[in-house]
C-alpha positions in Angstrom: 17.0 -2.5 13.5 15.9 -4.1 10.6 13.7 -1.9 8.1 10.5 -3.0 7.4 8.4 -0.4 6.0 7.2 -2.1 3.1 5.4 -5.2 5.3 4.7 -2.7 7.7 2.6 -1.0 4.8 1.1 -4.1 3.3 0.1 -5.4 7.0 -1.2 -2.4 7.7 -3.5 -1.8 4.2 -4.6 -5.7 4.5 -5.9 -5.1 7.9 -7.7 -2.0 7.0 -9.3 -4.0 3.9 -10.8 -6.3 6.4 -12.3 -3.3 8.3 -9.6 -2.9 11.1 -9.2 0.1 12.2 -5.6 1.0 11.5 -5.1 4.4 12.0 -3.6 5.0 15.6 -6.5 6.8 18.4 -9.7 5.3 19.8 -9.3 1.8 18.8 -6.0 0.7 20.4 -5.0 -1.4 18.4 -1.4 -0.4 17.6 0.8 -1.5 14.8 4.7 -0.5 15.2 7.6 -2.2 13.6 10.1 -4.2 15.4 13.8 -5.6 15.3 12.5 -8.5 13.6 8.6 -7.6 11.6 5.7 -5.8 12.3 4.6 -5.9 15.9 0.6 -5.7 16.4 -1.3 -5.3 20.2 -2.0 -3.2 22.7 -0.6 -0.1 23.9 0.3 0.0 28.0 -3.0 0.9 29.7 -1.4 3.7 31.1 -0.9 5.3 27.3 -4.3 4.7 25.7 -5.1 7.6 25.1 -8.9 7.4 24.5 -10.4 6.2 27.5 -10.1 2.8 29.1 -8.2 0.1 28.0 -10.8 -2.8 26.3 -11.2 -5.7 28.7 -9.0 -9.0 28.2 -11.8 -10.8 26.5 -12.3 -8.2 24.0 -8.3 -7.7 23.3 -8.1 -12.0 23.0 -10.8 -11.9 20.2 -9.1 -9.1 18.2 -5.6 -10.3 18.3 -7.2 -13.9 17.2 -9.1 -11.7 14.2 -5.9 -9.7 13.1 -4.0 -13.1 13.4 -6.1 -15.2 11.5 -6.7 -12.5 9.1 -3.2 -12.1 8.6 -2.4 -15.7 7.8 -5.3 -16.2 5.5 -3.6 -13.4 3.7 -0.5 -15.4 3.6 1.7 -13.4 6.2 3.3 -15.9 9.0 2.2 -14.6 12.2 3.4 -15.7 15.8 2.6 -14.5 19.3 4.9 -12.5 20.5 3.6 -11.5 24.3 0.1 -11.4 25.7 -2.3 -10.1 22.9 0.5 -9.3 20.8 1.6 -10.4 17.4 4.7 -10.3 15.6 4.4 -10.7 11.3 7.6 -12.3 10.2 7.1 -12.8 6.6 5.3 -11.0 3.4 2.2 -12.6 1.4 3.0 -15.8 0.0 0.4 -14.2 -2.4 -1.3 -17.2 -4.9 0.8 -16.7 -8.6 -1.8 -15.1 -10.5 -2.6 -17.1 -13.2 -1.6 -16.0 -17.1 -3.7 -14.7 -19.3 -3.1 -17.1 -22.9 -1.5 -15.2 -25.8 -3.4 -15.2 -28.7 -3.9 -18.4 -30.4 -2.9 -20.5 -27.5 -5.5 -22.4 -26.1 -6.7 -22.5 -22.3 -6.4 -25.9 -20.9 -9.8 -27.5 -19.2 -10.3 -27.6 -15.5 -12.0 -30.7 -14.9 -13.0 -33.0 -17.8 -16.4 -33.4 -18.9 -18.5 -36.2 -16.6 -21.3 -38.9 -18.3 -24.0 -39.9 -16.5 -25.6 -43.0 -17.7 
């Protein structure tokens, strides 16, 4: 098995920026990784181990959050089973943008409009 401990890491502290819980117990949402990226869903019913499994409607709607989450974060995320994701790919984080050395000048965004 592949390691991927580092986008394991980064998928997991995203999530937990947007207010997922992330750390394994009473929410049930589980984050393992797999042979090929980080795998998120639900555990087996029969393993939750805080009460009741959440009903299919609720599980739909957080597997759609964490997914579009994910990919708004720049991860490429497929489904993988029912309510389950798998995240194949790291941020394709936007280059931040340079900071000019002194002297140079910053180029404008948009040139200046007349209205007439």
């Amino acid at each position: 098995m592949v390691d991927h401990r580092e986008l394991f890491e980064d998928v997991t502290a995203d999530l937990a920026r947007a207010g997922f819980d992330t750390d394994r117990g009473p929410s049930g949402l589980r984050i393992d990784q797999g042979p090929r990226g980080v795998l998120i869903g639900w555990p087996p019913s029969d393993g939750a181990a805080a009460g009741p499994p959440p009903a299919e409607g609720i599980r739909t709607a957080v597997t759609g959050a964490v997914a579009a989450v994910l990919r708004e974060s720049g991860y490429l995320v497929v489904t993988a089973g029912p309510d389950e994701l798998l995240v194949t790919a790291g941020p394709a984080r936007v280059a931040v943008r340079e900071v000019p050395e002194a002297g140079e000048k910053e180029q404008a965004g948009v040139p200046e409009q007349w209205w007439g």
